[in-house]
C-alpha positions as CSV (number, residue, x, y, z in Angstrom):
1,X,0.0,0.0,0.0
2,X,1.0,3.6,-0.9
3,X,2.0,5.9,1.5
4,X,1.0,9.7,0.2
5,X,2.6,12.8,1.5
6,X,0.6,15.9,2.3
7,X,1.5,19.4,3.7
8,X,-1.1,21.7,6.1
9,X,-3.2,23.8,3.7
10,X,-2.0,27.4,2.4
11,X,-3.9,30.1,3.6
12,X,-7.2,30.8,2.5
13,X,-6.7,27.9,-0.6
14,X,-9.3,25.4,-1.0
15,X,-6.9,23.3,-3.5
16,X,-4.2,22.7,-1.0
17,X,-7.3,21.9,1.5
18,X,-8.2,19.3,-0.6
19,X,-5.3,18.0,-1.5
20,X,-3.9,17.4,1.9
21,X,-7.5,16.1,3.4
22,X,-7.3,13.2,0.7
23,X,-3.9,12.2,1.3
24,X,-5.0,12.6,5.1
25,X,-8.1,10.4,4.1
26,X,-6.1,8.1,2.0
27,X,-4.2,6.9,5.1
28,X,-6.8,6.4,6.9
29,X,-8.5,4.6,4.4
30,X,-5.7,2.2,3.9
31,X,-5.4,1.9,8.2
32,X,-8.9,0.3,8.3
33,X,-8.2,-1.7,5.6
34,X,-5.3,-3.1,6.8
35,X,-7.0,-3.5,10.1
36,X,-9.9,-6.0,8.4
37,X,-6.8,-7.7,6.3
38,X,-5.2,-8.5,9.7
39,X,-8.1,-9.4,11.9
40,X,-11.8,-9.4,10.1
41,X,-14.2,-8.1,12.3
42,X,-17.6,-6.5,11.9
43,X,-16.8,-3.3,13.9
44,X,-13.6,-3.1,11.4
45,X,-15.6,-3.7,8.3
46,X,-18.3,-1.2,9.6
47,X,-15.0,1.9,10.2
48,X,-13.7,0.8,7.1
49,X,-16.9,1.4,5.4
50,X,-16.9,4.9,7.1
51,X,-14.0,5.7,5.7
52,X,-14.2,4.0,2.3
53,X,-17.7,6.8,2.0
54,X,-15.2,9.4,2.8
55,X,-12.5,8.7,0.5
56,X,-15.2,8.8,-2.3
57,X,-16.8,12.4,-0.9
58,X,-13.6,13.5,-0.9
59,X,-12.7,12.6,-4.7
60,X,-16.4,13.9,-5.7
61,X,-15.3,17.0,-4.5
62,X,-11.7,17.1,-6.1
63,X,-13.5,16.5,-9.6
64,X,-14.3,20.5,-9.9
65,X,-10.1,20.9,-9.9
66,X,-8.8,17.8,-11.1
67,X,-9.1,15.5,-14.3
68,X,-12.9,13.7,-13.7
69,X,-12.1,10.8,-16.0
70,X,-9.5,9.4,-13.9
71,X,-11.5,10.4,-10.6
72,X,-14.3,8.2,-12.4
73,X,-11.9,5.4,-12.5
74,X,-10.7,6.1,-9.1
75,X,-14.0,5.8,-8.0
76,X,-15.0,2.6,-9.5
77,X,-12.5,0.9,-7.8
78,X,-13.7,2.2,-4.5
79,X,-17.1,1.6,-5.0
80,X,-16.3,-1.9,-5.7
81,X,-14.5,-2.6,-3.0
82,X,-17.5,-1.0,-1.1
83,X,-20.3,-3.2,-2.6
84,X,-18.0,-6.3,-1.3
85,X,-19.6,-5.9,1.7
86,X,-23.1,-4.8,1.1
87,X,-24.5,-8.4,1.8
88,X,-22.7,-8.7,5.0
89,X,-24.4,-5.3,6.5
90,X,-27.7,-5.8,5.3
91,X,-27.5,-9.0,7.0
92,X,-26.3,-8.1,10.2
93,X,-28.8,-5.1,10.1
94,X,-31.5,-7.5,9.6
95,X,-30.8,-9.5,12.1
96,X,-30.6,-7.1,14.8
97,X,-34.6,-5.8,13.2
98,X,-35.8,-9.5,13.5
99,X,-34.7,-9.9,17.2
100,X,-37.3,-7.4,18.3
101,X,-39.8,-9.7,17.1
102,X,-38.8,-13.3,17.5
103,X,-41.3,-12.9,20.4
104,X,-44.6,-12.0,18.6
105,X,-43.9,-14.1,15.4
106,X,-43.3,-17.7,14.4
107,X,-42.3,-16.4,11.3
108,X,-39.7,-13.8,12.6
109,X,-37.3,-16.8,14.5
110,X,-37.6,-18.9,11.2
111,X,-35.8,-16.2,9.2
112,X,-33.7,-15.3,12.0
113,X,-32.3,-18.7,11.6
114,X,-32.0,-18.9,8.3
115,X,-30.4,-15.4,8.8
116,X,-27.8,-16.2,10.6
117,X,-26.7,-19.6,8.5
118,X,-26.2,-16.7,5.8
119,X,-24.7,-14.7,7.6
120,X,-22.0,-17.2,8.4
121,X,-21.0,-18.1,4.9
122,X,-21.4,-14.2,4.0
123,X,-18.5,-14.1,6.6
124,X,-16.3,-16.9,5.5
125,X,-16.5,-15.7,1.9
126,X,-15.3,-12.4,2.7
127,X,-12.6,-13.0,5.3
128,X,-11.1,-14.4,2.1
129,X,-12.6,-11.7,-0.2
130,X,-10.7,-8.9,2.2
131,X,-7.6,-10.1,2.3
132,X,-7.3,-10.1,-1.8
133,X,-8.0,-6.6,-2.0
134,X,-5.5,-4.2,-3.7
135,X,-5.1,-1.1,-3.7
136,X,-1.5,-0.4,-5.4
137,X,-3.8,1.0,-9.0
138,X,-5.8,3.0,-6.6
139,X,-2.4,4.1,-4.8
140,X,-1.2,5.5,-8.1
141,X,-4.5,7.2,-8.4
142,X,-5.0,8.9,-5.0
143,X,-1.0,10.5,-5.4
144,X,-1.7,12.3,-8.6
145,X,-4.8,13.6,-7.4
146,X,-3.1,15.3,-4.8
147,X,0.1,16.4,-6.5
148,X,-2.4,18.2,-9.3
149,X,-5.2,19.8,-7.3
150,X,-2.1,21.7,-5.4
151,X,-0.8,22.6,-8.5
152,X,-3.7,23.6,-10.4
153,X,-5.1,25.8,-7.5
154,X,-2.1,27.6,-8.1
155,X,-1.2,27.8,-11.6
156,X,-4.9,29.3,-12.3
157,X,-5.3,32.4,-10.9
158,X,-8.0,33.7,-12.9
159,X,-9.9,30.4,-11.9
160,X,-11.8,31.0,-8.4
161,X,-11.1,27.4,-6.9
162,X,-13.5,28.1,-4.3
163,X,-16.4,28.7,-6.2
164,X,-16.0,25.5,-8.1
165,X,-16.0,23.7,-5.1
166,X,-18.7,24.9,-4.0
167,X,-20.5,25.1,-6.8
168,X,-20.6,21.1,-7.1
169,X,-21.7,20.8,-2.8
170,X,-24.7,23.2,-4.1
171,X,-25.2,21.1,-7.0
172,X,-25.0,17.8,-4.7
173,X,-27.8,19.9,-2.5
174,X,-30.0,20.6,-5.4
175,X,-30.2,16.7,-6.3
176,X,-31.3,15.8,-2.6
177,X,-34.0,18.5,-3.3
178,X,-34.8,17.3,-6.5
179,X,-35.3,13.8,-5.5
180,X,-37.4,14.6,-1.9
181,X,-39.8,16.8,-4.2
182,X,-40.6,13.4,-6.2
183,X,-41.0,11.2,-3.1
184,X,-44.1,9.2,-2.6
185,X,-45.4,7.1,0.5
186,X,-46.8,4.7,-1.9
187,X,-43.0,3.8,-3.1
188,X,-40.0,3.2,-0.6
189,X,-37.5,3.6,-3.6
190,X,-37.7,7.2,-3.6
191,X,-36.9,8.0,-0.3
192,X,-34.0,5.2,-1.0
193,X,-32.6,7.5,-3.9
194,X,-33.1,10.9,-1.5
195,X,-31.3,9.3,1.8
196,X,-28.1,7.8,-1.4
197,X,-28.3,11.6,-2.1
198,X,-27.9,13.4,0.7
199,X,-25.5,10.8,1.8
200,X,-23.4,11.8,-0.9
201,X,-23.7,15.4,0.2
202,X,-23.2,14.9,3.4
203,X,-20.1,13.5,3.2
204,X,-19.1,16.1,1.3
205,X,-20.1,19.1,3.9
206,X,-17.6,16.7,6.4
207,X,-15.2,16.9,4.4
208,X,-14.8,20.7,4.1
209,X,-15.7,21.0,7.5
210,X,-13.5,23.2,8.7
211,X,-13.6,25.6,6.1
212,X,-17.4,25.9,6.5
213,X,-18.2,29.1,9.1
214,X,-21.5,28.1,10.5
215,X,-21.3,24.4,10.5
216,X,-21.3,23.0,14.0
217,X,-20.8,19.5,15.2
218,X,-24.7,19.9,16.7
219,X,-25.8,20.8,12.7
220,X,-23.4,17.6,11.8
221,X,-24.8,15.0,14.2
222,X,-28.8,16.6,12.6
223,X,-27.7,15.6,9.7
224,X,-26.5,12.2,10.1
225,X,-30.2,11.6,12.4
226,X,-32.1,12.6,8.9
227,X,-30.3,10.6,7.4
228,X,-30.7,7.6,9.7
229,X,-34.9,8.3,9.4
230,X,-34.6,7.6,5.7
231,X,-32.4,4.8,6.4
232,X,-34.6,3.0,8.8
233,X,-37.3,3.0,6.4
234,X,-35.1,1.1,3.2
235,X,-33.4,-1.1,5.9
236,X,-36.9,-2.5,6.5
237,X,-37.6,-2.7,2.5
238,X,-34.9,-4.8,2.6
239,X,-36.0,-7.1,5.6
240,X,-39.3,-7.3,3.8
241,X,-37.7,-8.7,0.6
242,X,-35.4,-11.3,2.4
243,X,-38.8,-12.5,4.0
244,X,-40.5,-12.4,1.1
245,X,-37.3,-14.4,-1.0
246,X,-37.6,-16.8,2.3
247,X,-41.3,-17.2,2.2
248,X,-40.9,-18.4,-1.8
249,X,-38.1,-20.7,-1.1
250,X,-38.4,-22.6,2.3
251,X,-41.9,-22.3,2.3
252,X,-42.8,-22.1,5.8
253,X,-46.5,-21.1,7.5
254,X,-47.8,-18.8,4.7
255,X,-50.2,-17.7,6.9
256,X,-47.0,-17.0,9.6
257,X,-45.4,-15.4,7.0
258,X,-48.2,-13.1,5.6
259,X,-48.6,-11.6,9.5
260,X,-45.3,-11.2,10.0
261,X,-44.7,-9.2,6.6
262,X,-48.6,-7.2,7.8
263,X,-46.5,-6.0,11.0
264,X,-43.4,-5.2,9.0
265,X,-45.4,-3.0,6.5
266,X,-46.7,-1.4,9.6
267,X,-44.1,-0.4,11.2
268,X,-42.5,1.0,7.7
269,X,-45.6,3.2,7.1
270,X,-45.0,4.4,10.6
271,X,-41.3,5.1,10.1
272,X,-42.9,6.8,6.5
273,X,-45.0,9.2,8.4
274,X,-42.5,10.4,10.8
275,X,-39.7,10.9,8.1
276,X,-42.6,13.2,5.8
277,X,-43.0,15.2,9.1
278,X,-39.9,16.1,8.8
279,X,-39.2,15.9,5.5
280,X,-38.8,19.8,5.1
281,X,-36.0,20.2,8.1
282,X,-33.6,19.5,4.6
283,X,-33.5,23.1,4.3
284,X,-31.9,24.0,6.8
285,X,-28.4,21.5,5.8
286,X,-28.3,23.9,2.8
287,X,-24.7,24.9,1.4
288,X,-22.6,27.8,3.3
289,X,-22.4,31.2,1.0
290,X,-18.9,30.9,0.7
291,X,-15.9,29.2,2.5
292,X,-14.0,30.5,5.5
293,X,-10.4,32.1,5.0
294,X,-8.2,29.8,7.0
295,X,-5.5,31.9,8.8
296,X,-2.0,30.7,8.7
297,X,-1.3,27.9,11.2
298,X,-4.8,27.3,11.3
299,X,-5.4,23.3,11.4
300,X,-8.6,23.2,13.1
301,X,-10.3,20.0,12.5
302,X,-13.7,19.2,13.3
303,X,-14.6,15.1,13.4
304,X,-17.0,13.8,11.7
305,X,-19.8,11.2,12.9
């Protein structure tokens, strides 16, 4: 794995900013990777996840100074790596759902146990999956980004580097906006495609965190809560499809199955209502006017959730 320099921002640049805060991100990337490689664990698959989401905000936002085809590519490979692991999350999530119900339902234990045999092999497969990931193409990738965005923030004067930057987080903003106008109650899928959104732009908002005036680690942890209330809703769309997959292919009680998939439904619409309620607090994570000056030996940092 490559190791990639990077220097404390220049004053008041955003190109330096984001140049060091991928190589910055870039280590820590390859940290928690080397952490799963070394001993697989959920809790190091889930920070490596964290930081695998970052990694990609952070390249999103390095496409309005540096070359997008390669940041396509770059991005490709992340993404993935990423998707390696889907099945193992929506699994585990799943499981921790069906446990509040094994009580009520005959239905719920028999997928919990068919849950859990799949979440076994999911595991096996990928503790051999993990190790086999490479990153020396990606490595190559990450070091030009940063060597280019410092130079081109600098060898373009005329160019406001800024107000490409954050012209793509308002662009990010307007998509989430786009997407919540079109949700309906009737169709989970939406509010999926509004909470991938405003994931996106989320991420992106952490990473320029510290050039952002107003944002506050209290307006950071609001976001990530409206993004959980979307996320609660798909993470039952996909319980409801596993039960459903179940139902068709095990054939248990169909009239066990049917209840248990009732009280699902129900508790979705309920999660449904709450999120529409408030739906229009979005406003309020719009973009910053502009970006803050950072003063020389300025390396405020403010963590992300």
């Amino acid at each position: 794995m490559q190791a990639v320099i990077y220097h404390a921002p220049a004053e008041g640049k955003v190109g330096p900013h984001l140049s060091a805060s991928l190589a910055r991100q870039w280590q820590r990337y390859q940290k928690r990777l080397r952490r799963c490689q070394k001993r697989y664990s959920e809790p190091a698959v889930h920070q490596w996840r964290i930081e695998t989401r970052r990694l990609l905000a952070s390249l999103e936002l390095l496409r309005a100074l540096a070359s997008g085809s390669r940041i396509t590519k770059a991005q490709r490979i992340i993404k993935k790596h990423l998707d390696t692991f889907d099945e193992l999350r929506d699994l585990h999530i799943q499981l921790l759902i069906v446990g509040q119900w094994t009580r009520r339902y005959v239905a719920a234990r028999a997928l919990q146990e068919h849950l859990r045999k799949r979440k076994k092999r999911c595991k096996k497969r990928l503790r051999r999956q993990v190790r086999g990931l490479r990153t020396d193409r990606l490595g190559r990738f990450i070091e030009g980004f940063v060597d280019e965005t410092a130079e081109r923030s600098q060898s373009r004067p005329g160019r406001d580097p800024d107000a490409k930057v954050l012209g793509a987080v308002r662009d990010a903003f307007a998509k989430v906006m786009g997407l919540k106008a079109r949700i309906r109650r009737s169709n989970p899928d939406t509010l999926h495609r509004t909470r991938i959104a405003f994931k996106r732009y989320r991420y992106m908002v952490e990473t320029l965190a510290s050039l952002l005036p107003h944002l506050t680690e209290k307006q950071l942890t609001r976001m990530h809560a409206y993004q959980t209330a979307m996320g609660n809703i798909q993470d039952l769309e996909v319980l409801i499809a596993s039960l459903e997959a179940f139902a068709r292919k095990r054939s248990p009680d169909a009239k066990a199955s049917a209840r248990f998939r009732t009280a699902l439904r129900r508790r979705q619409q309920g999660l449904i209502t709450h999120y529409l309620k408030i739906a229009d607090k979005l406003e309020a994570f719009q973009p910053e006017p502009r970006l803050r000056r950072r003063t020389v030996g300025d390396t405020t940092e403010q963590k992300p959730k």
